[in-house]
C-alpha positions in Angstrom: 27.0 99.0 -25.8 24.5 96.7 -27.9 25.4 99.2 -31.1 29.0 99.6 -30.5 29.3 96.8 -32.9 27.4 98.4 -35.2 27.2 101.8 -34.5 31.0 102.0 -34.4 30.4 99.2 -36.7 31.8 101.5 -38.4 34.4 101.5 -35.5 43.3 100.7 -32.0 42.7 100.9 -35.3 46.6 99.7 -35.1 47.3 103.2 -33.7 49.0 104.7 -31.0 47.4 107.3 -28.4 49.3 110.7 -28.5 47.4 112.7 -26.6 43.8 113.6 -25.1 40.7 114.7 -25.4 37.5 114.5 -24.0 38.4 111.3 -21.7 42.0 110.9 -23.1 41.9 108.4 -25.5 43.0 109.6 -29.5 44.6 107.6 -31.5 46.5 108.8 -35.0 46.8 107.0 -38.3 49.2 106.8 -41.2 47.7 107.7 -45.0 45.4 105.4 -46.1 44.2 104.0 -42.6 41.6 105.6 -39.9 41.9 107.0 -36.0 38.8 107.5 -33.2 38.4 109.7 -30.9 36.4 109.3 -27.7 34.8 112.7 -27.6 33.0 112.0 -24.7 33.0 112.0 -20.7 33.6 110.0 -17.7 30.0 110.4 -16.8 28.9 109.0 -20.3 26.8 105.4 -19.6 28.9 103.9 -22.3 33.0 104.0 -21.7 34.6 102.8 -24.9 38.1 101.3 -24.1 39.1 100.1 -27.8 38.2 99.5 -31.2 39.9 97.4 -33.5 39.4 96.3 -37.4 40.4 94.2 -39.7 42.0 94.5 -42.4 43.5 97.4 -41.0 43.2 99.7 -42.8 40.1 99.1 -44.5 39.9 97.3 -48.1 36.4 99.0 -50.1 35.1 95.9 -51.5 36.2 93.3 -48.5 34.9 92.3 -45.2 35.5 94.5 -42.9 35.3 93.3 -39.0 34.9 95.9 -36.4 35.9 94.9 -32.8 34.5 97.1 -29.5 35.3 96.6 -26.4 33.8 99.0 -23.5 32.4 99.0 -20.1 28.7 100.0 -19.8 28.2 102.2 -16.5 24.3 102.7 -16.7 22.2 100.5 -18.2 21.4 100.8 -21.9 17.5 100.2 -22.4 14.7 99.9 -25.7 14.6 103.3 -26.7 18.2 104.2 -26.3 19.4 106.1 -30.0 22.6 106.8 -31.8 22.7 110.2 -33.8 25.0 109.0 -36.8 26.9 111.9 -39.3 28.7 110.9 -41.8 30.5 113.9 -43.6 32.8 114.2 -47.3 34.7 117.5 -45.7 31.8 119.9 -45.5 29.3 117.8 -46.9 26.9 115.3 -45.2 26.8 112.4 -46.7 24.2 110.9 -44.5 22.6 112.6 -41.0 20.6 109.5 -39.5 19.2 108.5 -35.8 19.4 104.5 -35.3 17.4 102.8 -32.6 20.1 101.2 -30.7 18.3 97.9 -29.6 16.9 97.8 -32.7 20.0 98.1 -34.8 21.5 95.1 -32.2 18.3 93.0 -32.7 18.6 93.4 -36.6 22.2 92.8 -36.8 21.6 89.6 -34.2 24.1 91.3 -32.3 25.9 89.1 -29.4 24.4 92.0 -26.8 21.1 92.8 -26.6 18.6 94.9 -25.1 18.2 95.6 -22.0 22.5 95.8 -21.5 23.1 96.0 -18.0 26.7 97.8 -16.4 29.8 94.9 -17.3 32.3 94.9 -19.4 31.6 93.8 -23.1 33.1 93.3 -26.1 31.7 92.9 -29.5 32.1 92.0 -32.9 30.8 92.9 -36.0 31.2 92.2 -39.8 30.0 94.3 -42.3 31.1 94.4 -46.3 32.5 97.8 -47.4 30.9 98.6 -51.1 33.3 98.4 -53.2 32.4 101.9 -54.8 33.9 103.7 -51.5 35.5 107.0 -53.6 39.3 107.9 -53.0 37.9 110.4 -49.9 38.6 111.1 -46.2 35.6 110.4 -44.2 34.4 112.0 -41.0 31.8 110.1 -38.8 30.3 111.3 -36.0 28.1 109.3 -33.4 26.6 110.8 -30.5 24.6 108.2 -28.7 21.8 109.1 -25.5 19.8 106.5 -23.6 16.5 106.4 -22.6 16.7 108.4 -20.0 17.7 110.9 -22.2 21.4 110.5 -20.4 24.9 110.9 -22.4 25.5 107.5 -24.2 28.5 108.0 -25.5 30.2 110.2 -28.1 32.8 109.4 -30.6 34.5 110.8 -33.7 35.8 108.0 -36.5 38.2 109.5 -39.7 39.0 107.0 -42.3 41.2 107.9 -45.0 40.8 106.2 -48.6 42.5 108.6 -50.5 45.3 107.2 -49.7 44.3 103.5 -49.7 46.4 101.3 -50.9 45.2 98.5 -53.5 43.5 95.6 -52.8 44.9 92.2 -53.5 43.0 89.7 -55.4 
C-alpha cells in the first residue's frame, strides 16, 4: 500500500460501479474523465477499496491529487515491485518495474516500508505535463511482494480526447 499513492498515483474517480470483475469493483466514466478496475483477487496482499482525484477529471497542465484508500492483508516489505504499462491503444508508451518502498521513500510518502496489514489511505500530488496529447490512455499495474505473492492488480483508463479546457 506504500505505492498506491504513487503507483496508482496515477490512480471513484466520481464514478459509479456497474458491474464486476475480478473482485467486483469497476467503475465507468463519462468522455473526458477516467475509470479503474480492480483486476485482482481476494487473496491479493493489497485490497484497494477506492481511488479518488482531483480535479476530476484530470486538467494536463494542473495538479493533479490522487487519493487511495485500501486495506493491506499481508505485509508489504523492501523489495516488493509494481510492473507499470502505460499504453496509446496498441502502443506502449512506457513498460517500467518500480521498487515499491523505494518509490514511497522518494515520494516521502505518508506509508512506508515495512507496511504491516491495517487499513490506509493515502494521498498523493503529482503535476500532469501540460503536453498530455488529446488520447485515451490505458495503464496497467500489477504489483507482487517480496515473497513473490500477488500484490495487487489494477487497470486505470483516462480519457483526454475528450477533455474539456482548462480554466485560467
Amino acid at each position: 500500500m506504500p505505492q498506491v499513492d504513487s503507483l496508482v498515483g496515477l490512480a471513484s474517480w466520481g464514478a459509479e460501479a456497474i458491474s464486476g470483475i475480478g473482485r467486483g469493483k469497476v467503475n465507468t466514466f463519462p468522455e473526458g474523465g477516467w475509470s479503474w478496475v480492480d483486476c485482482g483477487v481476494a487473496g491479493d496482499a493489497v485490497q484497494v477499496e477506492s481511488i479518488n482525484i482531483s480535479p476530476d477529471p484530470p486538467v494536463p497542465g494542473k495538479n493533479l491529487t490522487v487519493s487511495v484508500k485500501g486495506v493491506v492483508i499481508d505485509p508489504i516489505n523492501e523489495g516488493s515491485y509494481a510492473d507499470v504499462l502505460v499504453k496509446l491503444g496498441l502502443i506502449k508508451l512506457l513498460q517500467k518495474r518500480f521498487d515499491v518502498c523505494d518509490e514511497a521513500e522518494n515520494a516521502n510518502a505518508t506509508v512506508q516500508c515495512p507496511v504491516s496489514p491495517g487499513s490506509y489511505e493515502v494521498s498523493q500530488t503529482v503535476e500532469l505535463p501540460k503536453e498530455i496529447p488529446r488520447a485515451k490512455f490505458a495503464i496497467q499495474v500489477r504489483g507482487v511482494t517480496a515473497e513473490d505473492k500477488d500484490m495487487l492488480c489494477l487497470d486505470l483508463f483516462i480519457d483526454f480526447l475528450h477533455r474539456k479546457p482548462a480554466l485560467n
